[in-house]
C-alpha positions as CSV (number, residue, x, y, z in Angstrom):
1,X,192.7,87.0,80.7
2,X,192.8,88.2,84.2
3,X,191.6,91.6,83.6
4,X,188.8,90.6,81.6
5,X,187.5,88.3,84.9
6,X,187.6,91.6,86.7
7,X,184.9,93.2,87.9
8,X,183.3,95.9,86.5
9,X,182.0,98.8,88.8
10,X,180.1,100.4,87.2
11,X,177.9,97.1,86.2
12,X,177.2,96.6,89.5
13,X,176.0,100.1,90.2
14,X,173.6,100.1,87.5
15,X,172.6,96.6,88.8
16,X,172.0,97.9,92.4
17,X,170.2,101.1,90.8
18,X,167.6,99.0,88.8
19,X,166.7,96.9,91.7
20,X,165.9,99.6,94.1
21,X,164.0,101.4,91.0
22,X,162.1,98.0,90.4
23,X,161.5,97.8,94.3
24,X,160.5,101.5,94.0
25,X,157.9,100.4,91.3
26,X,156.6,97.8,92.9
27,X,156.0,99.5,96.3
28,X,154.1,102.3,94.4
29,X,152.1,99.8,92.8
30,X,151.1,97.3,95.6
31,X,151.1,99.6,98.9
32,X,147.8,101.7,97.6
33,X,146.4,98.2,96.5
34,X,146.4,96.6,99.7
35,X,145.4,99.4,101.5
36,X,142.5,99.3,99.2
37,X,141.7,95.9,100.0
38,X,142.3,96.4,103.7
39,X,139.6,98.6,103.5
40,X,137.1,97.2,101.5
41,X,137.7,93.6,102.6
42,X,134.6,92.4,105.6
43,X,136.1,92.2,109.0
44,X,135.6,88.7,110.4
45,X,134.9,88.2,114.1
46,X,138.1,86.8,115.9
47,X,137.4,83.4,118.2
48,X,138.4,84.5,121.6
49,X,139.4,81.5,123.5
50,X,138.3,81.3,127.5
51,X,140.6,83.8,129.6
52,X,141.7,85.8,126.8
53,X,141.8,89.8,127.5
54,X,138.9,91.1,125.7
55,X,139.1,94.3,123.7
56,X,138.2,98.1,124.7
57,X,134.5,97.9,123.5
58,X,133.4,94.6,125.1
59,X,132.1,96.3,127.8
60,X,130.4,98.9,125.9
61,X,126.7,98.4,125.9
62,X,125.0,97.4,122.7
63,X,123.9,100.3,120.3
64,X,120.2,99.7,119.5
65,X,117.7,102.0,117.5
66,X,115.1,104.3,119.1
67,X,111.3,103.0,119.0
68,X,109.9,104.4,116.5
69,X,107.2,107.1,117.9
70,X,103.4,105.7,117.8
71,X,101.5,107.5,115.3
72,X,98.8,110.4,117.3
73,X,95.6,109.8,116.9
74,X,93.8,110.9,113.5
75,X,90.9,112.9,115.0
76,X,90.8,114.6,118.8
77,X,90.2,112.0,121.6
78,X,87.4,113.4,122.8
79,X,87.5,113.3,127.0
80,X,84.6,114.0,129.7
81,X,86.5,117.7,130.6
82,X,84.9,118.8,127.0
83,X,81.9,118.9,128.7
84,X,82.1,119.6,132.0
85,X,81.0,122.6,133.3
86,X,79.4,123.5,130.1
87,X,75.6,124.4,128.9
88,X,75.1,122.0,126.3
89,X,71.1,122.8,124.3
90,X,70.0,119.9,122.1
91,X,70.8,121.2,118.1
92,X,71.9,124.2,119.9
93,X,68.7,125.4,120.6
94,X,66.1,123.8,122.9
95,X,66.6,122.3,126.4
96,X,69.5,122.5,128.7
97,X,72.4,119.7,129.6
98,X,74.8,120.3,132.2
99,X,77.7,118.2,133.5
100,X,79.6,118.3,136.7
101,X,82.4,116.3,138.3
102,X,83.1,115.2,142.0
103,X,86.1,113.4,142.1
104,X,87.2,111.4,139.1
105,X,83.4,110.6,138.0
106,X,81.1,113.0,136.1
107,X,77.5,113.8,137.4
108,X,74.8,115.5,135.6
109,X,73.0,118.8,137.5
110,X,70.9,120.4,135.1
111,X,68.7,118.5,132.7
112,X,65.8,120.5,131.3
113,X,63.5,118.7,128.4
114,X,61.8,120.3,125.4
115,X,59.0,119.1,123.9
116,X,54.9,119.3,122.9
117,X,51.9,119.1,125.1
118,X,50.3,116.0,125.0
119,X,47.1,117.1,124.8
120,X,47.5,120.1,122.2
121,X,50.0,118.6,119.8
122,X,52.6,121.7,118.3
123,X,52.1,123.9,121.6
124,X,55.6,123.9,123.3
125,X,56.4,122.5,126.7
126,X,59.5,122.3,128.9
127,X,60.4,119.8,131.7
128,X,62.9,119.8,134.4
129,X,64.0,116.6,135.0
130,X,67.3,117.2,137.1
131,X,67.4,120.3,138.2
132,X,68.5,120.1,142.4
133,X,70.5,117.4,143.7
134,X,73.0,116.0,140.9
135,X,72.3,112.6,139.1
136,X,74.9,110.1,139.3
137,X,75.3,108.9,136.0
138,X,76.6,105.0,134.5
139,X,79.7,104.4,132.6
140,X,79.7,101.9,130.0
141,X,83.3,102.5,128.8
142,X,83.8,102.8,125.2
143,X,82.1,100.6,122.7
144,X,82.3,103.1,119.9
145,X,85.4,104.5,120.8
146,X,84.3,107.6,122.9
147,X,82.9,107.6,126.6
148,X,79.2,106.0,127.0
149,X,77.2,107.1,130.1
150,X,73.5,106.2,130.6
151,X,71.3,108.9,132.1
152,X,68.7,106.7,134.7
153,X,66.4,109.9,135.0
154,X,62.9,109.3,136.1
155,X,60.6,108.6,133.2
156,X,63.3,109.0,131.0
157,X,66.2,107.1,130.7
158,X,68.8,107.5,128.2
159,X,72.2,106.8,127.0
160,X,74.6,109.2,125.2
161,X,78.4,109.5,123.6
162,X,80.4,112.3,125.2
163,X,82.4,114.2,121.6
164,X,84.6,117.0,121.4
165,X,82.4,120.0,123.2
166,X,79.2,117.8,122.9
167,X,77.3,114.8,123.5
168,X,75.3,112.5,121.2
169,X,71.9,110.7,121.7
170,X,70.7,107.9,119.3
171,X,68.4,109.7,117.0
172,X,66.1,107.1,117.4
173,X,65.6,107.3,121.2
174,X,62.4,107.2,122.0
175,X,60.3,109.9,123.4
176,X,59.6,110.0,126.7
177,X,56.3,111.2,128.5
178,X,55.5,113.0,131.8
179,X,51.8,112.6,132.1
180,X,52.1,115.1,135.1
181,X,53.5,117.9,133.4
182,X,51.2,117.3,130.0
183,X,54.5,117.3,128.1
184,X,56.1,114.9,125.5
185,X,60.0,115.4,124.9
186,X,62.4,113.6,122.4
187,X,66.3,113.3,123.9
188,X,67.5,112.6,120.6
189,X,70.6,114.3,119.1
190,X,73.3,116.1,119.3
191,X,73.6,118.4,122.4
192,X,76.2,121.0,121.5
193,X,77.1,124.9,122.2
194,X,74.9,127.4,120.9
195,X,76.1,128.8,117.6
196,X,75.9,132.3,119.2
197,X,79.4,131.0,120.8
198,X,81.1,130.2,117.9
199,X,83.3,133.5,116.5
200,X,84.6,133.1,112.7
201,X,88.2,131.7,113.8
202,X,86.5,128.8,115.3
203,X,84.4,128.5,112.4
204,X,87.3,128.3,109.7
205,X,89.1,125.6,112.6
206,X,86.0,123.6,111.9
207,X,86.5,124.0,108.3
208,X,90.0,122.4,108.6
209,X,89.0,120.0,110.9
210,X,86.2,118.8,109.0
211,X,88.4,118.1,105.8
212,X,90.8,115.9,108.1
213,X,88.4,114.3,109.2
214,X,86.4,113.0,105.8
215,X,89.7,112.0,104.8
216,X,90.5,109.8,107.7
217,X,87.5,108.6,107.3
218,X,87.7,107.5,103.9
219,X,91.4,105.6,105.3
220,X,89.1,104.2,108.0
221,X,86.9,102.6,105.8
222,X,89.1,100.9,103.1
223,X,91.0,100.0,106.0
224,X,88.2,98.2,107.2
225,X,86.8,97.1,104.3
226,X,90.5,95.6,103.6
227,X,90.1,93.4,106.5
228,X,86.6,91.4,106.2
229,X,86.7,88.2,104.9
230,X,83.2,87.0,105.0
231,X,80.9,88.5,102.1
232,X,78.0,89.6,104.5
233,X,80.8,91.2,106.7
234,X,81.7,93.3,103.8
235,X,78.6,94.1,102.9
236,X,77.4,95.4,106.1
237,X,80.3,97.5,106.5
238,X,80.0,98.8,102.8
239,X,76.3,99.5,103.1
240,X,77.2,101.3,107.0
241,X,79.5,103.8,104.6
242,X,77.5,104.4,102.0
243,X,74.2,105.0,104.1
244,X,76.4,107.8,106.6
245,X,76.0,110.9,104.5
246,X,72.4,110.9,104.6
247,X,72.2,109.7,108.4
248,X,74.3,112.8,109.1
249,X,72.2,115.2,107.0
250,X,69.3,114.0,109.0
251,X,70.9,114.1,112.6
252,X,72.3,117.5,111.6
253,X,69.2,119.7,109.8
254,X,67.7,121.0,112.9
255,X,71.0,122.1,114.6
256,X,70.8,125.6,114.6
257,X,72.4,127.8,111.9
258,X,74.2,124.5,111.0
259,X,75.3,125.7,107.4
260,X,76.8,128.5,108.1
261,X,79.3,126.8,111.1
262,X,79.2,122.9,110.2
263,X,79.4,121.9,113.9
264,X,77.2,119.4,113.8
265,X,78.7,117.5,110.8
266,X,82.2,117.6,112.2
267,X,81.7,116.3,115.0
268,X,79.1,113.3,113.8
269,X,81.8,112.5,111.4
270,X,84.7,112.5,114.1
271,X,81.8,110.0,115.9
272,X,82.4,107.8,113.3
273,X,86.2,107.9,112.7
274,X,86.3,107.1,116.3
275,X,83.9,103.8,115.7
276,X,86.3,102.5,113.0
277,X,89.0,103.2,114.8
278,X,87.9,101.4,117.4
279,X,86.8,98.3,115.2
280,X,90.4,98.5,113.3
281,X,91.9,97.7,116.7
282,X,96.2,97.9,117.4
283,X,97.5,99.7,114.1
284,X,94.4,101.6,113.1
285,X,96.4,105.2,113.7
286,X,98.8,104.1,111.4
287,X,96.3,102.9,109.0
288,X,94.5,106.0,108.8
289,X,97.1,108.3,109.3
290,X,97.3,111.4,106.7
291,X,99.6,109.8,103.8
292,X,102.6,112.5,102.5
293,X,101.6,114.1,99.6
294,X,103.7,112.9,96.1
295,X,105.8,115.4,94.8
296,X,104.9,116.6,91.1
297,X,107.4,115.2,88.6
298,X,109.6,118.0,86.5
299,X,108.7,118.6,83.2
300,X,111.2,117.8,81.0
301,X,113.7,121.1,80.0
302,X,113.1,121.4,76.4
303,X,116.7,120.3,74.1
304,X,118.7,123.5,73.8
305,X,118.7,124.8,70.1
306,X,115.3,123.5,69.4
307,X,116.3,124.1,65.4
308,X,116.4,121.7,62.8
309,X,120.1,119.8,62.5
310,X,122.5,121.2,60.3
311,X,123.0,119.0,56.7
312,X,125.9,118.2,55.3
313,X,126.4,119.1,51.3
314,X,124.1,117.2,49.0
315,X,122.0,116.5,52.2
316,X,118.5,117.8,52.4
317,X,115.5,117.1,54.8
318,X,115.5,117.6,58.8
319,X,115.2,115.2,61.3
């Protein structure tokens, strides 16, 4: 009886041996699953009472994003330095147009008009309407989105829009007349370079810059289009687009040698990319900024082993 109440040693061993194994087990188990949780698990903010230490990065100053860059312009802002110091001929050919500066304001030295005698109609004339003492010359900022000047010459007042290299006079300007000089001359147009001046690099930068240009354009005017919300609004501005092409052939078929360097229509199509850019108002870079082109989808890889599927016996037919 009394050995039997005896204990046995090596019962307890085995005992102590499957608890640490279970222990063992159960560490393995749970340590990598809280770790996971740890990790996945949202930190919450801790409530940090009045006085309390505060942590390393209180102090640290708050981490905010960059501005995002604003988007450059679609087309060349054109500026008054395009046209300083230049000889400007009106459609490259007749006349003369010269700019100067003293201080920050522009002046014009050398104006020189083409035109017909008055009393033999088709016989050529020229006047010089500012040739000596420089004409002061008033801004009226930016209505279409370019520099506006007004020329208050004698006889023959005028207003134009400086472009990139060249300035631009209402087509419809009317003619002026100097009785004196028997000579009737017409302002409008676009006074520009003479194409002499224009070597074939230049010409295939035009090129490039004319297909930028019709495309920001086209932005421009869905942009625009986009935002009328009165029915005659958007039929003015419709009817403005559709009628542009033709008013740009006709302001542009007596510039000199015009098809073979397309001056002339660049730049009376960067004229009106400025206008509706300046109509669009805050956002209109962005709006007619070049979109990224799509990427082309891959074609699907054929199936390897193209083949009909094997049959089994008594099977016929492919699928």
């Amino acid at each position: 009886m009394r050995a039997s109440l005896r204990a046995r040693p090596d019962v307890g061993c085995c005992r102590i041996n499957g608890d640490f194994n279970l222990r063992v087990l159960a560490m393995n188990f749970w340590l990598p699953l809280i770790l996971f949780l740890a990790g996945a698990t949202p930190v919450f903010a801790q409530l940090q009472l009045p006085g309390a230490m505060s942590g390393p990065d209180s102090g640290a100053p708050a981490v905010t994003s960059a501005p995002k860059p604003k988007p450059k312009p679609v087309v060349k802002i054109p500026t008054e330095e395009s046209v300083v110091e230049r000889e400007l001929y009106l459609n490259g050919r007749t006349g003369r147009l010269e700019f100067g500066r003293a201080g920050k304001e522009i002046n014009l030295r050398k104006l020189k008009l083409g035109g017909d005698l008055i009393s033999k109609p088709g016989e050529k004339c020229e006047v010089d309407v500012v040739s000596g003492e420089p004409l002061t010359l008033k801004s009226e900022a930016r209505p279409n989105g370019v520099p506006r000047y007004v020329v208050e010459a004698p006889a023959c007042p005028f207003a134009f829009d400086v472009l990139d290299g060249a300035v631009l006079v209402a087509r419809d300007a009317p003619a002026c007349e100097f009785k004196a000089a028997d000579c009737r001359v017409n302002v409008g147009g676009l006074w520009g370079p003479s194409p002499n001046s224009f070597a074939p690099p230049r010409i295939k930068e035009f090129e490039r810059s004319r297909t930028q240009a019709e495309q920001a354009m086209r932005d421009g005017f869905r942009s625009l289009l986009a935002a009328q919300k009165d029915k005659v609004e958007i039929r003015k501005v419709a009817g403005e687009q559709a009628g542009f092409s033709a008013e740009r052939e006709m302001m542009c078929r007596d510039y000199a040698r015009e098809d073979t360097h397309g001056f002339c229509g660049l730049r009376i199509t960067e004229a009106r990319v400025a206008s509706l850019r300046a109509r669009l108002g805050k956002g209109a870079d962005a709006a007619m900024a070049p979109k990224p082109k799509k990427k082309p989808k891959p074609k699907p890889k054929p199936a390897d082993g193209g083949g009909s599927m094997p049959l089994g016996p008594g099977m016929s037919g492919t699928f």
